[in-house]
C-alpha positions in Angstrom: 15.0 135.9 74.4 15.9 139.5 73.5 19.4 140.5 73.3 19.7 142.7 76.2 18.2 140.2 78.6 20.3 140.4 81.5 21.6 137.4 82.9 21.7 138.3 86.3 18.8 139.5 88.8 19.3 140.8 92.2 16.8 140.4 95.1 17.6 141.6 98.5 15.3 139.9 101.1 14.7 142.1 104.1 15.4 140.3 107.4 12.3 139.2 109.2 10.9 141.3 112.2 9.1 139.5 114.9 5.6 140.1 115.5 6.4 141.3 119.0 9.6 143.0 117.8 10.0 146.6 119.5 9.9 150.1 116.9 13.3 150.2 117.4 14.2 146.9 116.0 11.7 147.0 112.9 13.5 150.3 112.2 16.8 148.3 112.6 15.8 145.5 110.1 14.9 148.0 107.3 17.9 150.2 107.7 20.1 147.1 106.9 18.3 146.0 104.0 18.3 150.3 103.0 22.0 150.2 103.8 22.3 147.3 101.8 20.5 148.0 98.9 22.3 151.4 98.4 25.8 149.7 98.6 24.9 147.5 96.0 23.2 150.1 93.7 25.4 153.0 94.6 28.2 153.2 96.8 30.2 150.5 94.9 27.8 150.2 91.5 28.3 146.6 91.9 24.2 145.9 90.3 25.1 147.9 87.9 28.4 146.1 86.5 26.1 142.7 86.9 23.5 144.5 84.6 26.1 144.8 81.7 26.5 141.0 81.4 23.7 139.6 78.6 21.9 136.2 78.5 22.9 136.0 74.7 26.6 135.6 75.0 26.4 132.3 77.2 24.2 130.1 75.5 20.3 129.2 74.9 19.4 127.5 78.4 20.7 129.2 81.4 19.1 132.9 80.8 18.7 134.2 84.6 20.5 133.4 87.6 19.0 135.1 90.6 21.1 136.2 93.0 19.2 136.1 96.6 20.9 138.4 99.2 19.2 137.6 102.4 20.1 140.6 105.0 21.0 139.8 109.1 18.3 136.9 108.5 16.9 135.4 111.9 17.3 132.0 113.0 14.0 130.7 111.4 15.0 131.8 108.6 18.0 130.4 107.4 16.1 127.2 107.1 14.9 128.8 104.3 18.0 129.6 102.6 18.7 127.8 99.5 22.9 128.1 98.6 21.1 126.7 95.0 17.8 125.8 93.9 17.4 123.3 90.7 17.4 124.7 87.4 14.0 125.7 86.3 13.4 125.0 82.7 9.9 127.1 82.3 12.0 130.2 83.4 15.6 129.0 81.8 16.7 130.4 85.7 18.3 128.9 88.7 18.7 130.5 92.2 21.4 131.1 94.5 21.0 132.5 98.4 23.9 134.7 100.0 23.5 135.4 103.8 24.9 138.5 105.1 25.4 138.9 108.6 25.1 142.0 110.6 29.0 142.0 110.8 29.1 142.4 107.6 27.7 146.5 108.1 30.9 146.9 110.8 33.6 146.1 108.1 34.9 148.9 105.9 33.6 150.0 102.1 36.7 148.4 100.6 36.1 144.9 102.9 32.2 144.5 102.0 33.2 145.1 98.3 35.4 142.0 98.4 33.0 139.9 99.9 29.6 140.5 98.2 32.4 140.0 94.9 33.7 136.8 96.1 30.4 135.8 97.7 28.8 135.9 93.9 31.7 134.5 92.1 31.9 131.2 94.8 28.2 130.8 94.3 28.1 131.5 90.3 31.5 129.2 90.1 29.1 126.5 92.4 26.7 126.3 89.6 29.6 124.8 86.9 28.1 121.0 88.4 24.4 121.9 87.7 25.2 123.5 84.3 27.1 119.7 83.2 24.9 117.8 85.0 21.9 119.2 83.3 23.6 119.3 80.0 22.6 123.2 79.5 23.6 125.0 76.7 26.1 127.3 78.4 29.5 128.5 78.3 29.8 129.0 81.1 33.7 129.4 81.4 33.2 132.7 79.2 30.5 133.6 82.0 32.5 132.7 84.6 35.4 134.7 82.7 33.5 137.8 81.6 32.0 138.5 85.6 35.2 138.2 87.3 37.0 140.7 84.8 33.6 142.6 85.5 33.4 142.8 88.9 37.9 143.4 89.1 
């Protein structure tokens, strides 16, 4: 592991599009997820506060946790939504799905700041049981300590 490996990965999942779906609708589905993406990466900087916190502080086993928005997914879909997958010891990662709703582009800058923050702290806090379960090499109090002061 190198000592800049960053300790948390974001992946926004576009919402699906129906085959028969209308121009107008595809064109809908990727404005969210482009709306989405540049609130994250610009508008409030949040990715890059996330990118700041290192793999190296919190231990030797849990290295990644990927942090799976999934935008205004359909119905279908949310069968597919994991809140938490397993850890995966090949890739010293686990996984964690957060749904945003279309709502979610209605509310104000300040209001979707708070919840993507406390959307990510409830679902990193959610891994404490895997992480003794597992017995991983974590501290994960530190980690839990260093991204809230992070993302305050």
């Amino acid at each position: 592991m190198q000592e800049t490996e960053r300790i948390f990965q974001l992946v926004i999942h576009l919402p699906s599009v129906s085959l028969t779906a209308f121009a107008p609708q595809e064109s809908g589905a990727m404005s969210a997820g482009g709306a989405f993406r540049d609130f994250l990466f610009h508008k409030t900087r949040i990715a890059d506060v996330l990118k700041e916190v290192r793999a190296s502080a919190y231990g030797a086993d849990l290295r990644r946790i990927v942090l799976n928005f999934h935008i205004t997914p359909l119905a279908e879909d949310l069968q597919d939504v994991r809140p938490m997958s397993d850890f995966r010891k090949r890739d010293h990662a686990v996984e964690v799905g957060i749904v945003v709703e279309r709502e979610f582009f209605a509310w104000s800058l300040e209001e979707r700041r708070a919840w993507v923050i406390d959307r990510i702290l409830e679902r990193v806090e959610a891994l404490r049981s895997l992480v003794a379960r597992r017995k991983l090499d974590t501290r994960f109090d530190a980690l839990i300590g260093d991204l809230r002061a992070a993302l305050a």
